[in-house]
C-alpha positions as a printed NumPy array, in Angstrom:
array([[118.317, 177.48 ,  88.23 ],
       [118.444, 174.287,  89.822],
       [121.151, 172.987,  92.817],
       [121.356, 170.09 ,  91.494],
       [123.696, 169.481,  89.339],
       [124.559, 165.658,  87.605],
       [128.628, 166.051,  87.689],
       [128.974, 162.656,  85.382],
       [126.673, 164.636,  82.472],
       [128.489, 167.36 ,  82.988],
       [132.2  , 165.651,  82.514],
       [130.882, 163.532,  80.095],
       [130.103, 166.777,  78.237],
       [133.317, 168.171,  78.637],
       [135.282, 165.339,  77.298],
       [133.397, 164.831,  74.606],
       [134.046, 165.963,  70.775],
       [130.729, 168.003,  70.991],
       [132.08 , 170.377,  73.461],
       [134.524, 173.389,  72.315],
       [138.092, 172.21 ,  71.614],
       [139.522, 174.584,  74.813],
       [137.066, 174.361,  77.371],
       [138.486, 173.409,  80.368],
       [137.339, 169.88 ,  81.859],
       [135.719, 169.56 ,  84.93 ],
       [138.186, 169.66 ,  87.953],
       [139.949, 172.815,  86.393],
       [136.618, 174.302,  85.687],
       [135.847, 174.271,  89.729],
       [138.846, 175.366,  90.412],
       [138.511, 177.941,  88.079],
       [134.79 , 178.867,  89.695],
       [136.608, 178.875,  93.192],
       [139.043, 181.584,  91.917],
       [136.513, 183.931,  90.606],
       [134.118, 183.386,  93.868],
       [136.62 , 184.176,  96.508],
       [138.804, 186.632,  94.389],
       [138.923, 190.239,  94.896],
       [136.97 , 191.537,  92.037],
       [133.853, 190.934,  90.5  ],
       [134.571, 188.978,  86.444],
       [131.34 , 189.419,  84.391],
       [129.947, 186.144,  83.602],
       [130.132, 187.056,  79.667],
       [133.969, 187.115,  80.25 ],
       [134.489, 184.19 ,  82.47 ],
       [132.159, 181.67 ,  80.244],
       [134.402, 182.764,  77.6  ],
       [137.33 , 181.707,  79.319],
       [136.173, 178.795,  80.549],
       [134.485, 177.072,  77.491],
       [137.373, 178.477,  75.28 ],
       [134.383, 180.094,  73.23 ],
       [131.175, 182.553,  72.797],
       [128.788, 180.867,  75.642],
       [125.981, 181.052,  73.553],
       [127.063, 178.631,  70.987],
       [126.683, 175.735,  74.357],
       [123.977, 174.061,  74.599],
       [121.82 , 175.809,  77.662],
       [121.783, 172.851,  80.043],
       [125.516, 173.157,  79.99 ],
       [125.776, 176.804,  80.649],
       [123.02 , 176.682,  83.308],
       [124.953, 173.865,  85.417],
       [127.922, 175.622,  85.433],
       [126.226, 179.081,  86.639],
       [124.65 , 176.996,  89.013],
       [127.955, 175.58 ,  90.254],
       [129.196, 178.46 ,  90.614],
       [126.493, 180.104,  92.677],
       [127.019, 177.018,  95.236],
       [130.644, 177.91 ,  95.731],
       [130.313, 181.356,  96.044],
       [126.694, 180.273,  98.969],
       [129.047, 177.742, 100.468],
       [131.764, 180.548, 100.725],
       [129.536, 183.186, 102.121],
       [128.263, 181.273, 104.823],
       [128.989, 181.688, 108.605],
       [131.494, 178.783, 108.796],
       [132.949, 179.   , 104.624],
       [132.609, 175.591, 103.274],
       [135.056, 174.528, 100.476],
       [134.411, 170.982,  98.501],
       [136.491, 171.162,  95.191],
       [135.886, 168.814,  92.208],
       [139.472, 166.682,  92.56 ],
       [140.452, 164.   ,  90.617],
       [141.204, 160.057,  92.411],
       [144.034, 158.027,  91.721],
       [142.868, 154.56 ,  91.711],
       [145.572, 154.247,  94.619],
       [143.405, 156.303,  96.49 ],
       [145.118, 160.093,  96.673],
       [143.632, 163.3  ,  95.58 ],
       [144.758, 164.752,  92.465],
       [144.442, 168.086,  92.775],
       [146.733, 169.586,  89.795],
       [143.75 , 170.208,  87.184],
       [141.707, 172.162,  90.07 ],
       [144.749, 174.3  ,  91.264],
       [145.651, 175.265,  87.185],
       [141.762, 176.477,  86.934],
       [141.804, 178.502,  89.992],
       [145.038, 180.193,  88.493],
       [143.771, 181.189,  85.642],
       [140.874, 182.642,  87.61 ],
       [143.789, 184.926,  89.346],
       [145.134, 185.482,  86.058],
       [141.985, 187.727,  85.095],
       [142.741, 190.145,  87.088],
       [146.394, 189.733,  88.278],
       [147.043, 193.278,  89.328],
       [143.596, 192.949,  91.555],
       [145.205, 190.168,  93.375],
       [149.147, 191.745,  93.69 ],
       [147.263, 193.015,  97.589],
       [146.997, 189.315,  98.519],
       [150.511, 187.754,  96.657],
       [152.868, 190.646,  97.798],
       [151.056, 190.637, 101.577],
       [153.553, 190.178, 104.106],
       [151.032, 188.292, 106.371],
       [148.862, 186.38 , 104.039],
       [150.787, 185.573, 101.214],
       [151.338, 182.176, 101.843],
       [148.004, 181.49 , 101.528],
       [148.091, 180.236,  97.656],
       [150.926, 178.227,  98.532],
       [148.89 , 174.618,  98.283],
       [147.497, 175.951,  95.344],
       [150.762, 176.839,  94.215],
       [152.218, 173.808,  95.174],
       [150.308, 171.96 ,  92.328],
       [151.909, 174.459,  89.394],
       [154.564, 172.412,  87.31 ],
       [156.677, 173.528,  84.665],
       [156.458, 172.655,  80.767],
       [159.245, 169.837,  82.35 ],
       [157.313, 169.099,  85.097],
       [159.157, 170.582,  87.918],
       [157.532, 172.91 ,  90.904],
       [157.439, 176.253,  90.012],
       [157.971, 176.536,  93.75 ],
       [161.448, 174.661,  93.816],
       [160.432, 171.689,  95.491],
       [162.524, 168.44 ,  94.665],
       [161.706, 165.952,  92.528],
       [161.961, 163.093,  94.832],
       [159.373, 165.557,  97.764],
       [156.969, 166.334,  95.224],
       [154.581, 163.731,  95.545],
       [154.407, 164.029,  99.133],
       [154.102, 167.957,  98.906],
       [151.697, 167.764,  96.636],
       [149.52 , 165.204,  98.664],
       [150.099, 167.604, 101.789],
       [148.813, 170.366,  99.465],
       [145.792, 168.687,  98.095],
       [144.342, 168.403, 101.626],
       [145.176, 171.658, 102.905],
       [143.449, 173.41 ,  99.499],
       [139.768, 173.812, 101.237],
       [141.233, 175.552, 104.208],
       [143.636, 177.837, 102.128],
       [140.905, 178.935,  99.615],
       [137.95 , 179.8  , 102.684],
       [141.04 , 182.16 , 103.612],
       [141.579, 183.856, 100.8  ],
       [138.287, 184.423, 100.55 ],
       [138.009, 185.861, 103.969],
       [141.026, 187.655, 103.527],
       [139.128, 189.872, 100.583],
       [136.251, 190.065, 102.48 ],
       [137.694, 191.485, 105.405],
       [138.896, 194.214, 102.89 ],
       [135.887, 194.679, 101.397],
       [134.11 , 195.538, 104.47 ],
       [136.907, 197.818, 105.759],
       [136.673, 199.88 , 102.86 ],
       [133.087, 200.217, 103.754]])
């Protein structure tokens, strides 16, 4: 595996006809990669892939399959490191904000593998709040905040959100690490 990785290949890729009809496109695919590298369980790669693509890996073409592995080996080196790094794949406005709705839907459906594995981190007293940027980003078939907030605050919650993502998802992943090596 390489690091590199050439991001406008990749998207190009995933918007094109030639990839599967329900893979997921590039920002909720990182987001998705974040969810299963700081989550609390382990997701074989045969199931995620699935998942992600929307179909059997092995029908993609190996260049495909091999720069999203190595994507997701980056996020889960960048998270294991002595100060966690988080850089998600967000979409720009053209006015300039982050968009960070796509990324935050991905890393959800990471958590929704293996719900009952995370119900320790969303029913903690003390560190529940943490996937509330991520949540922030969840709308409604209507496009309202699953959250509650009002229309006219959303855009500013959400921009409020976007930024404090990278912080909320290094503690999540600390948080299950700090598990992990208590149960040692």
């Amino acid at each position: 595996m390489t690091d590199l990785i050439d991001y406008e290949a990749l998207d190009a890729y995933l918007m094109s006809d030639s990839s599967p009809d329900e893979c997921m496109m590039l920002s909720d695919m990182d987001g998705f990669l974040h969810g299963l590298a700081c989550g609390p369980s382990r997701v074989p790669s045969d199931e995620w892939l699935g998942v992600a693509f929307g179909t059997d890996a092995t029908t993609l073409a190996g260049w495909v399959v091999e720069a999203i592995e190595t994507r997701s080996a980056q996020i889960l080196s960048n998270l294991q490191r002595e100060a966690p790094v988080v850089e998600p794949v967000f979409w720009q406005a053209p006015e300039g904000h982050l968009i960070a709705m796509d990324w935050c839907e991905g890393f959800m459906q990471a958590v929704a593998l293996r719900p009952k594995d995370w119900l320790r981190l969303t029913e903690s007293g003390t560190s529940g709040h943490l996937l509330q940027p991520i949540m922030t980003h969840i709308l409604d078939e209507n496009g309202n905040s699953v959250l509650g907030i009002p229309q006219e605050d959303l855009d500013a919650a959400l921009d409020d959100a976007a930024a404090r993502v990278p912080d909320a998802v290094v503690k999540i992943f600390l948080f299950w690490q700090s598990l992990r090596t208590a149960a040692r």
